[in-house]
N, C-alpha and C positions, 0 to 999 in steps of 0.2 A: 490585795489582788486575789483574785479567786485563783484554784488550784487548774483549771485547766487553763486562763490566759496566762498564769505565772509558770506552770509545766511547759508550755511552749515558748515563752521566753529564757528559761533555763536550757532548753534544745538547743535552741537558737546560738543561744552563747557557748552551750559544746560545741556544735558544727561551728563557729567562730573559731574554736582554738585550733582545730582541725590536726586535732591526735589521736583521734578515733581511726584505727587501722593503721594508725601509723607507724614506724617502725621504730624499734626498741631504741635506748638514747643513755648514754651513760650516766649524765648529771640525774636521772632517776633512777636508773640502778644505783647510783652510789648510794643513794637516801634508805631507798629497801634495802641494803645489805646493812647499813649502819642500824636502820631499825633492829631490824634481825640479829644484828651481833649487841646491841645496847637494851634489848625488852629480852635479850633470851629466847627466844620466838621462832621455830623454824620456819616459818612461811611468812613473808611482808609484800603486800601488790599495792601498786597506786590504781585503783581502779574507779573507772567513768563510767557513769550508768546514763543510759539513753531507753528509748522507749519499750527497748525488748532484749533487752543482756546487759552484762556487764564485759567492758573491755577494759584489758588491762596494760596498761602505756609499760607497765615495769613489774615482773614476779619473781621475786626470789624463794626458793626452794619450794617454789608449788610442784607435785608431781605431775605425771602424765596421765590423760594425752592433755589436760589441762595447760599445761605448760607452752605445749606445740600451739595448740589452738589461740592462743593469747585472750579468752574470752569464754561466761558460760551463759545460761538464758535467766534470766530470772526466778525462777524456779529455784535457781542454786546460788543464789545473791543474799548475803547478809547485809552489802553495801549497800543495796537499793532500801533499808531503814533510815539509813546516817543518809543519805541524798532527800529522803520526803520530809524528815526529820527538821533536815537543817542541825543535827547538834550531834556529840561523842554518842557512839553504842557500846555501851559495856555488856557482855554475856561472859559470865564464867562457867556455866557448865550447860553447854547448848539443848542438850538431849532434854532436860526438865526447864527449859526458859518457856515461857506460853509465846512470848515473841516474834520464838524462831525455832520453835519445836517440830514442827512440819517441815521447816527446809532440809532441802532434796541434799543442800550441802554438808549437814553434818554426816547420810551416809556416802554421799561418791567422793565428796571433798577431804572426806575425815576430821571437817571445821567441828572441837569440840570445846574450845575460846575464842574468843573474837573479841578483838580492840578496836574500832575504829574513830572517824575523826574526818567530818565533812573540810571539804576542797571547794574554799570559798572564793568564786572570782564574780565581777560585777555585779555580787549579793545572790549569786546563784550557787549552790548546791552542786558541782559538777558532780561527781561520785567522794569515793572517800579512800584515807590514807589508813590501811589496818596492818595489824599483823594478827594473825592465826597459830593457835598451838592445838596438839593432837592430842589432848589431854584436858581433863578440863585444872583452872585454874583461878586465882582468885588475882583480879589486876587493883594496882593501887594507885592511888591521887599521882605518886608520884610517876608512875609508868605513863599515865595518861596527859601530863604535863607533856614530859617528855615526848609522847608520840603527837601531841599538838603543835609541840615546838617543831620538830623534824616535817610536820603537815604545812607549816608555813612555809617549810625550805621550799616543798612541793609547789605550793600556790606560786612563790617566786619563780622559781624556774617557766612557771605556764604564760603568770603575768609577762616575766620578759620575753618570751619569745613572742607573746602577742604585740607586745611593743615593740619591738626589733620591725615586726612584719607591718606592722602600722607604720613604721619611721619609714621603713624601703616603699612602699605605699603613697606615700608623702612625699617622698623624694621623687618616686619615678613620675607621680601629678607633677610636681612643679617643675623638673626636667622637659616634661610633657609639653605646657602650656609655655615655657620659655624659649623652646627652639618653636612654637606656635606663633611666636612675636616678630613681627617685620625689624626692628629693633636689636640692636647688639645690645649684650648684657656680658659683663664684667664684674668678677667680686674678686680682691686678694686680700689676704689678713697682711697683720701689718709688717711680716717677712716680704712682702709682696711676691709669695705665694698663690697661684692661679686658685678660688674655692668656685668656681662658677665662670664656664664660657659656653654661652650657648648656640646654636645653629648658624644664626644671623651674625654674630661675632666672629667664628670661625668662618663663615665665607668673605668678613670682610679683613682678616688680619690673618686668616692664613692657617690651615690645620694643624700649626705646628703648636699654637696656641691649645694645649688641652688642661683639663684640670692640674692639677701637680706641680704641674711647670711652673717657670717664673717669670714676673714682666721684666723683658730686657731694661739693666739700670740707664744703660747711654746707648738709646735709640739713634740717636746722632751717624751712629757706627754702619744704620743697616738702612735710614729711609733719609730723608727729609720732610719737614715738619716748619708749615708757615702757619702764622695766624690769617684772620680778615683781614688787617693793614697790610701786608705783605711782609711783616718781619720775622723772626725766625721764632720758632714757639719751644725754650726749653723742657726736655723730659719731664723736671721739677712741678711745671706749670701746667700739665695734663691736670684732667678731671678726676682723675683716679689716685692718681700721688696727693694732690691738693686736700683729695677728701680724709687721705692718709695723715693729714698734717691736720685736719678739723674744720676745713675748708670746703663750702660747700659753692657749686659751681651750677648755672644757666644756662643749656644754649649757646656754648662757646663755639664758633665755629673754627675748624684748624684746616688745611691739606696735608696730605701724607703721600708719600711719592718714593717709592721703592726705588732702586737703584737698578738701570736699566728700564723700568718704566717711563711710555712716554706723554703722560698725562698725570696729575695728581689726582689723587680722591679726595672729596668734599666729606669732611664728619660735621654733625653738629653733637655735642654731648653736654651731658648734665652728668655731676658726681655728686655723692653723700656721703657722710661718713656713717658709720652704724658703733653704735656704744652699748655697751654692757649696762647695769641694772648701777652702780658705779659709776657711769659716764666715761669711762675707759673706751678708748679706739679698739674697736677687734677685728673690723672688715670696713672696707670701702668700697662703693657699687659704684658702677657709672652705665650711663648709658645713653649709647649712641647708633646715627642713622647715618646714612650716605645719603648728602645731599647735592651729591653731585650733577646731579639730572637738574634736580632744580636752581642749579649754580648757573648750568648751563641756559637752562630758560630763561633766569634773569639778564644774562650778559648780550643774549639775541634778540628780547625785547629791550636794550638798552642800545645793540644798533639799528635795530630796525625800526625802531622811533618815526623817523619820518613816512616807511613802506606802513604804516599804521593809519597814519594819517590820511593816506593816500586811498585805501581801502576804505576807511572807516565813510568815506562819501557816498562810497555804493552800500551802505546796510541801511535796506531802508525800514529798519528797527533796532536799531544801533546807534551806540557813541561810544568816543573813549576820549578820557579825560588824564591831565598829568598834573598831581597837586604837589608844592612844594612844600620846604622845613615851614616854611609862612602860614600854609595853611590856604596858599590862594592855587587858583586855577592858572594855570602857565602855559597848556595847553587845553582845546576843546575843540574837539568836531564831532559830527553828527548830525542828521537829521531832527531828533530827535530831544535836540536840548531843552528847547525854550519849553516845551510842556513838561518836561521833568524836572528839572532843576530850577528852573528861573522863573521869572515872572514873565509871562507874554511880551512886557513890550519889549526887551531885553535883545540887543540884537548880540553880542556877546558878553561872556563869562570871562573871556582871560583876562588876568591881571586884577580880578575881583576876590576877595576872600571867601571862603565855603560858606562863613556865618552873615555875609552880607545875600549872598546868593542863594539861599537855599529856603523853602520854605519854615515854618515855624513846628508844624507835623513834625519832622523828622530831621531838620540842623542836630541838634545831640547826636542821633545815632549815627551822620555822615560823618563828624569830628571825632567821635572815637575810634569809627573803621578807619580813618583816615591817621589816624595818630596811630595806630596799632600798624597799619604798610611803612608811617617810615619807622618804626621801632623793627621792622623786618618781619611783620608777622602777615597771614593774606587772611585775608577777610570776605565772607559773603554778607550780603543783605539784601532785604527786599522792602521796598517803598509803594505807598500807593500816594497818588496825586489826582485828586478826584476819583471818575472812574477808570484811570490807567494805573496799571502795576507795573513795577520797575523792577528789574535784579540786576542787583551791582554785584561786580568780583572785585575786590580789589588787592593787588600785588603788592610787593616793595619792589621797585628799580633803582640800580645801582647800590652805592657802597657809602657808609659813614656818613659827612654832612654832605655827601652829594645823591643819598638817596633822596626819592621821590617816589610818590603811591600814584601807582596807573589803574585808572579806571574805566573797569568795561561796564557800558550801560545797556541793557536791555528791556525794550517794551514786553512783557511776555504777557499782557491783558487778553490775547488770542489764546493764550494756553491756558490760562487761569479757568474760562471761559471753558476749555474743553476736560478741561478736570472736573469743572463744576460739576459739565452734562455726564462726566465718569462716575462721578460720585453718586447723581440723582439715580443714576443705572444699578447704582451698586445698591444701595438703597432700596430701590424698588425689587431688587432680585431676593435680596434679604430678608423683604415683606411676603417676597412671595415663598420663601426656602420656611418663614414664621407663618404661615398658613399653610404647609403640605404638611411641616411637624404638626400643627395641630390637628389637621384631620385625622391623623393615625386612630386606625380603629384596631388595634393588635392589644390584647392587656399580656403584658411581659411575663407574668407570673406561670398564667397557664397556657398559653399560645391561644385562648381563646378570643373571641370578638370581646371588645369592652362598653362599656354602654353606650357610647358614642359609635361604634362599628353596629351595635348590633339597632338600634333606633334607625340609624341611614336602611341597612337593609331590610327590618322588616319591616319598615314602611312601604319599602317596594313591593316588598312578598303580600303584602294585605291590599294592596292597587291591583295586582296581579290577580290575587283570588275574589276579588271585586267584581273584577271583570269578567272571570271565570267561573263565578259562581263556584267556589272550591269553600268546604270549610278546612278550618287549622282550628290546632289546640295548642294554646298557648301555658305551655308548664314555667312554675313559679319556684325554685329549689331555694330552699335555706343549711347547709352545715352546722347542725345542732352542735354544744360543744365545743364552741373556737376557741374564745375565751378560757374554757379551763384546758387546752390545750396547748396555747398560747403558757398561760400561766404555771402550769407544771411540766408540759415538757420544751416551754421555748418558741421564740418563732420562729426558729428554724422548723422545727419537726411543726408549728401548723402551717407553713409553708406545704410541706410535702400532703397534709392533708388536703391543703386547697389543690394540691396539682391532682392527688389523686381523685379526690372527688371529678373535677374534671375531665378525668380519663376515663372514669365510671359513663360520665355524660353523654361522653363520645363512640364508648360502648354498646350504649343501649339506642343513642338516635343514628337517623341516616343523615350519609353526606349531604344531603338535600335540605335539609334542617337546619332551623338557626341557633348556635348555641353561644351564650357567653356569658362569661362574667361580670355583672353587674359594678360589681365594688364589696369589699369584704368579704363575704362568707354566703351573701347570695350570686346567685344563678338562674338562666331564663334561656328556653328553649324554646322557638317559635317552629312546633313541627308541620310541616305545608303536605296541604294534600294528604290530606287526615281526616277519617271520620270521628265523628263525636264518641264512638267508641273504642276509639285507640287509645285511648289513653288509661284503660285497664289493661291491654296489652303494651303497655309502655312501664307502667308503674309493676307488673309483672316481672320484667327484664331486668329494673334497676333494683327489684328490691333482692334478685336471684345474686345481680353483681354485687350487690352492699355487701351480701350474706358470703360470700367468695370470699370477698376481701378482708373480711372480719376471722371469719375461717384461720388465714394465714399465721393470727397470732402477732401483729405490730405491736409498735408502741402506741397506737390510738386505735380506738374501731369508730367507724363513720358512723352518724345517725342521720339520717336525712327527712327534714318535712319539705311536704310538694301542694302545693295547689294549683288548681287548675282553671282555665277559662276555654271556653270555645270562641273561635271567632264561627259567626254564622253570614252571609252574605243576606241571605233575606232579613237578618235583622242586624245587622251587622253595629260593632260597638268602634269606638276609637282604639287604638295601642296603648295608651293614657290608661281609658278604663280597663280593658281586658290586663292589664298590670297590674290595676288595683285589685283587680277582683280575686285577682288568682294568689294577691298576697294577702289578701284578707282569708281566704282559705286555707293559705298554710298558714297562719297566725292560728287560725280559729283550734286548727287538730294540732299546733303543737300546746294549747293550752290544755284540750284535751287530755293531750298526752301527760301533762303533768299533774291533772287533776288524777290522772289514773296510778297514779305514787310508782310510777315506771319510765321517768323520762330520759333517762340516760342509756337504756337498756341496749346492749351492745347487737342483741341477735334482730332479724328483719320482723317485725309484724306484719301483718296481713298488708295489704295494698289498699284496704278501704277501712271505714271504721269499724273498731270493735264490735264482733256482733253479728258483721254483715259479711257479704262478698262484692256487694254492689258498690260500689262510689257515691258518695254521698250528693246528693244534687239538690242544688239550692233553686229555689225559685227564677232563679237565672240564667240554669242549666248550670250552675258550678260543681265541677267535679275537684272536691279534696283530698287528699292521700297524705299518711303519713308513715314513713319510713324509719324506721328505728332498727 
């Protein structure tokens, strides 16, 4: 890792431990004071070094105002060695070390020894564990063992409390997301001991239920407690005890009915038991829902069976079906049978089996929703039968071998229909949201038009002067130098040359003008309403802004080659050509330039070629210029 991405991940993980300014703390006083009475040492700090000082989490016998301040700048940091270092700093006699002969701290700190010993957490360097003496002195293998050993005690103390904060972290996440659950949660070790009652739990058994607490042994005392058959459901037999015992439990369903209550609640719960690395029992979870509501919905579609029937005549996209343990159809009405389920000639289904009645398409997937409502579970599906589509719901009704799966059928080929034409909408919005991004004529870099923005428009501008018999001059710019700026100082910093160059562009042309970025490191300015000799008073301006800017003393100085084109209406060329032309001329003068053993030269030259003041004009009328 290079030293500036691995210096910011070293930050990173200081601001992580977040003891920086933080307030003094004994378990590291105790380790400086032990340093300090075991090396001999009047002064021991644990100090963390960050981008511009040293802060000191703990100092013993530092004087004042250092003391007060908890912290000095770098300028007076020995630790800031042992932190870039990564490894022990030994100085025994500071004043003649070449190291550290300049720090400010041997005169304001009176540092004339120095032990230290980096503060390694996540492979980072935080700062380092030293002691200081006033004098110089000569340290041995064995002091520095020892101040290494007492540097671990440091690290521990850091590591645990980043742990501690990571566990409370973890806990308050999964606290978080557990009363986030519609679902009761239950855990007790095997005291049965409350270690987990969450939101949903407590609304449904009562606030009294908190962590710590205990699960009542003989519930008997305070509810009652029936199974689905209706008989009585002992404590022992719960999800939670069961899983206490190794017992792992499904979807049991029970009621629980408080005393004075005049309705019981529906649970359904599952338990597990949770084991050690051993297989040892240490907690038991369970978890359960109130299915009281839907206890309710099953026992009101198990009377109103018939008021079902009765209805089901007027939906005239509808049926509802009632299959038994058999497997056959026991009830059927609806309009809507004989094309979903049956064979045309079919005048009914009751009393016929699903796998006699049902087409070949899709008999499997009816037999399994169907076997799934009476194991008590409800089910959706969707069938198609030619061109109609069908959604079945299907429920469990009633209890034990007298449940039965009712089934709601619907035609929904109308809606499929109107999804489709949602979808073709959505679609074509989407084609059209993938053509307005592609038209963007903005290049992000330097806010200028990009060659797609600036091609739309100057082709307008050249219809325009067409017609108006207007000339323009079309400039050709190149950024001499990308590449080795690129290369030595990054592409960040030629980033900032592209944007500046840009801003030179915008400097010297009018709003009126067309400027943009090409791609790379060229640039094209289509200036309208321009005589043929504007373009010495243009190449004038940019070469006065180059020369500014170079001035200031950056990390790069710009070089710029220019060519030029005229558009002429009495002879007028394409955007095509006048692009060629005008890159063929800065081509031409920046070989020039290099044939002239000066191509990198920071300050501006002349505006025309060596030699002249004139513009060089090609038999074409091309005016070249080149800017350095």
């Amino acid at each position: 890792m290079s030293h500036a991405p691995r210096e910011a991940h070293r930050l990173d993980v200081l601001a992580e431990t977040r003891l920086l300014d933080s307030d003094a703390e004994a378990a590291f006083d105790r380790l400086t004071r032990l340093a300090s009475q075991l090396l001999n040492a009047p002064v021991a700090l644990v100090s963390l070094v960050d981008d511009r000082r040293q802060f000191f989490k703990s100092a013993f016998g530092l004087g004042e105002p250092w003391c007060s301040r908890r912290e000095t700048p770098l300028s007076h940091s020995f630790c800031q060695h042992v932190t870039r270092e990564r490894s022990v700093l030994r100085v025994d006699d500071a004043p003649t070390d070449p190291r550290v002969m300049d720090n400010r701290a041997i005169r304001d700190l009176n540092v004339q020894a120095y032990l230290g010993t980096p503060l390694m957490v996540d492979d980072e360097a935080l700062g380092s564990f030293c002691v200081i003496d006033s004098k110089p002195r000569h340290w041995t293998d064995a002091e520095e063992k020892l101040l290494r050993d007492l540097g671990d005690s440091v690290v521990a103390e850091i590591e645990l409390r980043l742990a501690l904060r990571h566990a409370h972290e973890q806990r308050m996440l999964t606290d978080a997301l557990l009363d986030g659950l519609a679902e009761g949660v239950l855990a007790v070790n095997p005291k049965q001991e409350l270690l987990v009652v969450n939101k949903a739990a407590r609304g449904l058994m009562g606030d009294a239920r908190r962590v710590g607490g205990k699960v009542i042994p003989d519930w008997t005392t305070t509810h009652r407690s029936l199974s689905a058959d209706g008989t009585a459901l002992p404590p022992e037999e719960t999800p939670l005890v069961r899983a206490l015992r190794g017992q792992s439990t499904e979807a049991l369903e029970f009621s629980v009915q408080e005393a004075g209550a005049t309705a019981p609640t529906w649970l359904e719960a599952s338990g597990r038991p949770v084991r050690d690395a051993k297989g040892e029992i240490i907690a038991a979870v369970s978890v359960f829902r109130d299915v009281t509501e839907r206890k309710r919905i099953s026992s009101e579609l198990e009377r109103n069976e018939q008021l079902y029937r009765a209805m089901v005549q007027h939906l005239p996209n509808g049926a509802i079906l009632l299959v038994d343990q058999e497997l056959r159809y026991v009830a059927a009405d609806g309009p809507i049978l004989a094309t979903a389920l049956a064979n045309a000639e079919l005048e009914s289904i009751v009393g016929r089996s699903v796998a006699e009645v049902s087409a070949s398409g899709y008999r499997d997937a009816l037999i399994t929703v169907y076997q799934g409502a009476l194991r008590g579970e409800r089910h959706h599906l969707e069938i198609q039968r030619g061109r109609r589509f069908y959604d079945l719901d299907v429920v469990p009704l009633g209890e034990g071998l007298a449940r039965q799966a009712m089934v709601f059928l619907y035609d929904v080929t109308a809606r499929r229909l109107e999804m489709a034409e949602l979808e073709g909408a959505r679609a074509k919005l989407e084609r059209q949201a993938k053509a307005l991004a592609e038209a963007s004529v903005t290049d992000e870099l330097t806010g200028l038009l990009n060659r797609r923005g600036f091609l739309l428009i100057a082709e307008q501008e050249m219809r325009v002067a067409q017609r108006n018999k207007q000339k323009m001059v079309l400039f050709f710019a190149d950024l001499n130098g990308m590449k080795a700026i690129n290369d030595t100082l990054g592409h960040k910093v030629g980033d900032e040359a592209l944007k500046a160059t840009a801003l030179l562009l915008r400097g010297v042309f009018r709003s009126s003008d067309v400027i943009a970025r090409l791609g790379g490191d060229e640039y094209v300015v289509l200036a309208t309403h321009a005589a043929a000799t504007s373009g010495d008073i243009f190449a004038i301006r940019l070469r006065e802004l180059v020369s500014e800017y170079n001035s200031k003393g950056g990390a790069f100085k710009l070089s710029i080659s220019v060519g030029t084109s005229i558009y002429d209406p009495m002879l007028p060329l394409s955007l095509e050509a006048m692009l060629a032309e005008a890159d063929q001329g800065m081509y031409a003068h920046k070989q020039i330039t290099k044939l002239s053993g000066n191509p990198g030269a920071p300050s501006i030259g002349p505006a025309s070629v060596p030699g002249t003041r004139k513009p060089v004009t090609s038999p074409s009328g091309l005016h070249r210029i080149k800017l350095t």
